[in-house]
C-alpha positions as CSV (number, residue, x, y, z in Angstrom):
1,X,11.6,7.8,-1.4
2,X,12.4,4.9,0.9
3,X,16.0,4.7,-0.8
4,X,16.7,8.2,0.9
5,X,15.2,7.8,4.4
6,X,17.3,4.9,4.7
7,X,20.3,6.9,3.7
8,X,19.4,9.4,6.4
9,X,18.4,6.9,9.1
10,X,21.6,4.2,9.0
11,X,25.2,5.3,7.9
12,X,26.4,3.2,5.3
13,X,29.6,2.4,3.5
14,X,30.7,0.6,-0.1
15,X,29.8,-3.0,-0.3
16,X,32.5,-4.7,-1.3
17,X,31.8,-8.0,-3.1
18,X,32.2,-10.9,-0.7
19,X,33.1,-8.7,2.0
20,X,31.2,-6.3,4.0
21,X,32.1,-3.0,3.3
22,X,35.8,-2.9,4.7
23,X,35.5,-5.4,7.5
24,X,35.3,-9.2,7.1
25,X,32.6,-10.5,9.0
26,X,33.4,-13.6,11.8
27,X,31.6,-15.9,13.5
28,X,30.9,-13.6,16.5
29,X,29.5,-10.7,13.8
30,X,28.2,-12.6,11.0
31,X,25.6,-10.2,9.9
32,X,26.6,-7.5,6.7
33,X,24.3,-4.4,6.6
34,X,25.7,-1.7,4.8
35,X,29.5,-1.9,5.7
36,X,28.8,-3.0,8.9
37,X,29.0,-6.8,11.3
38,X,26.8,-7.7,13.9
39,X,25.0,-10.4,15.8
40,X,21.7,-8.8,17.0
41,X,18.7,-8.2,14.9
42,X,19.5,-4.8,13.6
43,X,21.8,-6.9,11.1
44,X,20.6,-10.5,11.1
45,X,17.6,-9.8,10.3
46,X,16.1,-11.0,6.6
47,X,15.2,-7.1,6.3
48,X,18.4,-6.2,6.1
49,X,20.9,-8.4,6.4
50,X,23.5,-9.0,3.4
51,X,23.9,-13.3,3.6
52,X,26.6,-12.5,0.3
53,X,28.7,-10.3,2.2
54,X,27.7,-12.2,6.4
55,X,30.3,-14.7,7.7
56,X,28.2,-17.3,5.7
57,X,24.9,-17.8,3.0
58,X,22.9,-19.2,6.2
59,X,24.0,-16.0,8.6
60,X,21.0,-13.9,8.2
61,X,17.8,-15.3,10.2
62,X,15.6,-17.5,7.6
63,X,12.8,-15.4,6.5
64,X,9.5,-16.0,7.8
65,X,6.3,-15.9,5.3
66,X,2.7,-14.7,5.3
67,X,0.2,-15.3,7.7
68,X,-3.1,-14.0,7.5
69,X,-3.2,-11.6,11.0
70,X,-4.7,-8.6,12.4
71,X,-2.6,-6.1,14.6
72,X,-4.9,-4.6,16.8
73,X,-2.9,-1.6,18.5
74,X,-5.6,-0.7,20.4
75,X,-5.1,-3.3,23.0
76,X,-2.1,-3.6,25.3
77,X,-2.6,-7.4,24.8
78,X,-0.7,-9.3,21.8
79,X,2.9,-9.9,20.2
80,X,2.0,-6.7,18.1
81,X,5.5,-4.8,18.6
82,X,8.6,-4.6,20.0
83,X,11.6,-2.8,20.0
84,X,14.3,-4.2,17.6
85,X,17.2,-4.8,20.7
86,X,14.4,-7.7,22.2
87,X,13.7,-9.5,18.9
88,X,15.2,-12.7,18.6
89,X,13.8,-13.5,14.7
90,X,10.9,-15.3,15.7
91,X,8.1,-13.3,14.3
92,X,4.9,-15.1,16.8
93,X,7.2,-12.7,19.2
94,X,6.5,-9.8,17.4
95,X,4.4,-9.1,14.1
96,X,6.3,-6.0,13.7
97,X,9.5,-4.0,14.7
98,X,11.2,-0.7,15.3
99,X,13.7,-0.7,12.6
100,X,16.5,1.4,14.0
101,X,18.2,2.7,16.9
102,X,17.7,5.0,19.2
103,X,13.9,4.5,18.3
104,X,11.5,6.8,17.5
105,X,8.3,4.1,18.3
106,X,6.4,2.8,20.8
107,X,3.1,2.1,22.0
108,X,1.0,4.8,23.0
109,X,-2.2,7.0,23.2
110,X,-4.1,3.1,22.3
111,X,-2.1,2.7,18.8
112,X,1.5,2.8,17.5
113,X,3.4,5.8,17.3
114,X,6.1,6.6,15.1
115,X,7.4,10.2,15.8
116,X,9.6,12.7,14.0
117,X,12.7,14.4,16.2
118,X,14.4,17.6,15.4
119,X,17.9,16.9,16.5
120,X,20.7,19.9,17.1
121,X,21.9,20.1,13.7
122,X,18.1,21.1,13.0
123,X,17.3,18.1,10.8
124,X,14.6,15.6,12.0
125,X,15.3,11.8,13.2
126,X,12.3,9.8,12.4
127,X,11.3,6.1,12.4
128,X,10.5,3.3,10.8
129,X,8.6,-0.2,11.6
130,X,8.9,-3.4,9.7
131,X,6.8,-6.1,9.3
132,X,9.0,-9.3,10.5
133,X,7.1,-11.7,7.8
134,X,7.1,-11.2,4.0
135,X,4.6,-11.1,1.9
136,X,4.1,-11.9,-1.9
137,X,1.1,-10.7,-3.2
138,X,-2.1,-9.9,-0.8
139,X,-3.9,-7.2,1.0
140,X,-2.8,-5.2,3.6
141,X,-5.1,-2.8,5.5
142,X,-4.2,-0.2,7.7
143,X,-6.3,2.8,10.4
144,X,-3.6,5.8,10.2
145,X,-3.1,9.0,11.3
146,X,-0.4,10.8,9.1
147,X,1.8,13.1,11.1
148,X,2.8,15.6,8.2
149,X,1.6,18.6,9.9
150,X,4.3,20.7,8.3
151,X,5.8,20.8,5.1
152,X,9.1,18.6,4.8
153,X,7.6,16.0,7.2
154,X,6.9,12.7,5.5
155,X,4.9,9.6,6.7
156,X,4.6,6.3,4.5
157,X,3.1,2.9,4.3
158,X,5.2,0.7,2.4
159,X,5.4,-2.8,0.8
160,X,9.3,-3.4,0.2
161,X,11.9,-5.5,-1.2
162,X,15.1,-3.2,-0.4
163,X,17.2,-6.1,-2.2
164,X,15.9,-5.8,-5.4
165,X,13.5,-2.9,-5.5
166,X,10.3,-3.4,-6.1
167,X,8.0,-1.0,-4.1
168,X,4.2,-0.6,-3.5
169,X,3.4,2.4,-1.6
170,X,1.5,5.5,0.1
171,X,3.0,8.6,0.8
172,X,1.8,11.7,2.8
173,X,3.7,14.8,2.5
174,X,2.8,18.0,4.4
175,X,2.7,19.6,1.8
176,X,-0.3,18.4,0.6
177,X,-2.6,17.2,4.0
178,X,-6.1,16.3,1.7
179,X,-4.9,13.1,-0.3
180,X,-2.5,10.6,-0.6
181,X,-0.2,9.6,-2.6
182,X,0.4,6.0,-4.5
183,X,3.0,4.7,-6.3
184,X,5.0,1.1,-7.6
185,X,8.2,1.1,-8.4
186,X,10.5,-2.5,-10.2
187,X,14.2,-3.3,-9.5
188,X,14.8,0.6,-7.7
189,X,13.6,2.1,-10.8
190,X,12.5,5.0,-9.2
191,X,10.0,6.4,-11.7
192,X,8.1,9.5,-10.0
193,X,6.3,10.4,-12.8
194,X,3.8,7.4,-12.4
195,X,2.6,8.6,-8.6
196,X,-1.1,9.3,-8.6
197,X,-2.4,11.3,-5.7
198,X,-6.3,9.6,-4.3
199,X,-9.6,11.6,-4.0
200,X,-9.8,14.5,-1.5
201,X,-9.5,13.6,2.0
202,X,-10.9,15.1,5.1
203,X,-7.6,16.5,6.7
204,X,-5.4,13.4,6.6
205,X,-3.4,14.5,9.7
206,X,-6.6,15.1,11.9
207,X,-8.6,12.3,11.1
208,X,-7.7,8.4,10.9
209,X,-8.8,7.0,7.6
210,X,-8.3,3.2,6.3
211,X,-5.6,2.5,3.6
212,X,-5.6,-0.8,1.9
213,X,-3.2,-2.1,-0.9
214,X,-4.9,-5.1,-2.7
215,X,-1.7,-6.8,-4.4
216,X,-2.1,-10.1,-7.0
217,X,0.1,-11.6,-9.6
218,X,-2.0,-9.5,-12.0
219,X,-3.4,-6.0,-10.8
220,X,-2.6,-3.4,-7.5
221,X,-5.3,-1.8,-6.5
222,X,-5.1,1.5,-3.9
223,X,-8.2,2.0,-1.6
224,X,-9.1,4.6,0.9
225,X,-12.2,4.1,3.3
226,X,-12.8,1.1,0.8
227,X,-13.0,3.6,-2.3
228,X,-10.6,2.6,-5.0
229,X,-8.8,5.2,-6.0
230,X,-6.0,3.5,-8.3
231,X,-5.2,0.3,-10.1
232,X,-2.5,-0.8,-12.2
233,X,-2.0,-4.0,-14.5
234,X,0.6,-5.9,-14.9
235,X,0.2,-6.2,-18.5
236,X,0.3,-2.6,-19.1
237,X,3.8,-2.5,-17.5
238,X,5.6,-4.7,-20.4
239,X,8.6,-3.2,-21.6
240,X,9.2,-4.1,-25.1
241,X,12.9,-3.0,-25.2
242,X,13.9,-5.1,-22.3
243,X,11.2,-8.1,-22.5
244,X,10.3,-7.7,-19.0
245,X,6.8,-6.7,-16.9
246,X,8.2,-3.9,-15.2
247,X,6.0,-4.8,-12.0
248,X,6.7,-5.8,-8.8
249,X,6.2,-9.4,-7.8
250,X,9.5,-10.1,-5.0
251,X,8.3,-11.1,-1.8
252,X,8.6,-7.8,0.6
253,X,8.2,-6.5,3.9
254,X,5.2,-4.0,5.2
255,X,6.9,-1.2,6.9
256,X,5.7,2.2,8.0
257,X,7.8,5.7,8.4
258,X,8.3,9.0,9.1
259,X,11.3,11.4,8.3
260,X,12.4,14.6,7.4
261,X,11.8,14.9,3.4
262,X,12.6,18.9,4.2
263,X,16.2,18.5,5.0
264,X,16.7,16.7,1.7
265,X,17.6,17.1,-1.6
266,X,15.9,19.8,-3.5
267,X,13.0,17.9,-5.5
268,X,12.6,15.8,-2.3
269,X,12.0,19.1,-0.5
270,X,10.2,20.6,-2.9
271,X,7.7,17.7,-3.2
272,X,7.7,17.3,0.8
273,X,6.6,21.1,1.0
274,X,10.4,22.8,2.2
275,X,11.7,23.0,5.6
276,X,10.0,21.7,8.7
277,X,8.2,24.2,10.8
278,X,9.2,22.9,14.0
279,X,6.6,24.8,16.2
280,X,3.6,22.6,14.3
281,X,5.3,19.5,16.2
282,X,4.9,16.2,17.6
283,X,4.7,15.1,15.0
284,X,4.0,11.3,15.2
285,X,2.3,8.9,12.4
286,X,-0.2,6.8,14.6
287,X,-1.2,3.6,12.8
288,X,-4.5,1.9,14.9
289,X,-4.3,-1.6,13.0
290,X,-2.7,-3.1,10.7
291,X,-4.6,-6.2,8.8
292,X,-2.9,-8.7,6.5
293,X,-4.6,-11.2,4.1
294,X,-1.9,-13.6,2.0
295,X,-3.0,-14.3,-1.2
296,X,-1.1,-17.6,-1.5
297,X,-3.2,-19.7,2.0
298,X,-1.6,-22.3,3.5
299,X,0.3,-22.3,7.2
300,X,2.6,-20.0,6.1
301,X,3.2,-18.9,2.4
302,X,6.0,-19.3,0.2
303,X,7.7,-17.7,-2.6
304,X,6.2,-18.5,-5.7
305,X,7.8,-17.4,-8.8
306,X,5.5,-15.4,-11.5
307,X,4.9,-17.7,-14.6
């Protein structure tokens, strides 16, 4: 579903090839996202930014790779977070970043927050934070909160290449406040069908609980409170007619999210439970930590291409 809370989050246009969108970009505005030039992180950075449509191949900040860390929200201490109008692409400034603008995150209540705004139009402006390194294959460990205490309202912890489309995820929808849900998804094949939902949770939206995707060149794995609840091989996603593992292995970014699933089409609103019940607000997603461990060790971890 991340396809369609970008959609809702950031106004975008046709990408031209070689051009962005309708504009040209210059040396002033190199960065292309979606139709659009710029010069701040929003654009330039390797999250986003479109270096075939930018001023140049080398516009977009270089992307920085794994390190093993531990974001410890808890304490006020740390170059955990910041707000994306400070960061300046170096990522010992800050591990991770709100997204978008005006932002919907911050620091608070000893963790981070990511909340969920009904705006006039009725329809709810959310938020999303991204990890500022990428990550091929690892594990990544998180204390949340989900903050679906409605139906509509959808909160996510996601391992993402927008790019090309290969996905790991979990999902909480209000609908449904006692599991949650796991999924994969290759090259923006968005195949629903596959999502498989983990074993009964106390109240997911009451109670912080520890999620954990174990990610290799061979298997995913979904955990919750160290339970495994999920794993998928890679050699079980071989598709004959195409000659292809349909499994993702792109270097991708950890991000986190909430937004309104109610407001959308109507099989995302359906599976996010309807329309928001806006008298069961705040609604805010509070992650407590966020722990990465890079498969591939070293001082900071490159691509490495699947043989």
């Amino acid at each position: 579903m991340k396809l369609e809370l970008v959609s809702l989050l950031l106004t975008s246009s046709l990408v031209i090839a070689g051009k962005c969108g309708t504009q040209t970009c210059g040396k002033d505005t190199p960065c292309c996202v979606k139709g659009y030039c710029n010069n701040n992180a929003m654009y330039c950075a390797p999250f986003s930014c479109e270096p075939e449509n930018s001023f140049g191949t080398k516009s977009c900040w270089t992307t920085a790779h794994c390190v093993d860390s531990v974001a410890d929200f808890t304490k006020p201490a740390g170059p955990h977070f910041a707000q994306i109008a400070s960061y300046q692409g170096e990522p010992q400034t800050a591990a991770y970043v709100s997204q978008y603008e005006p932002s919907n995150a911050k620091l608070a209540n000893e963790q981070l927050e990511l909340s969920l705004v009904k705006q006039p139009d009725g329809k709810g402006f959310g938020a999303v934070v991204i990890g500022t390194r990428a990550i091929q294959y690892g594990t990544v460990t998180a204390v949340v909160k989900s903050g679906c205490k409605s139906g509509g309202v959808v909160s996510s912890m996601i391992i993402r290449n927008d790019k090309i489309g290969d996905e790991i995820d979990f999902e909480f929808v209000g609908a449904d406040k006692s599991t949650v849900q796991s999924n994969y998804y290759w090259h923006n094949e968005l195949d629903y069908t596959k999502m498989v939902k983990s074993h009964p949770l106390p109240d997911t939206t009451a109670n912080y609980h520890t999620y954990q995707i174990v990610w290799s060149p061979d298997t995913i794995q979904w955990k919750v409170n160290d339970q495994l609840f999920r794993t998928v091989k890679r050699s079980d996603t071989w598709d004959a007619a195409k000659g292809v593992f349909k499994y993702p292995e792109a270097e991708a970014f950890i991000s986190f999210s909430i937004w309104d699933g109610g407001s959308g089409a109507k099989g995302t609103s359906d599976w996010a439970g309807g329309p928001i019940n806006w008298s069961a607000s705040p609604f805010n997603l509070a992650v407590k930590s966020i722990a990465v461990n890079c498969y591939y060790k070293g001082n900071e971890t490159t691509y490495k291409k699947h043989n």
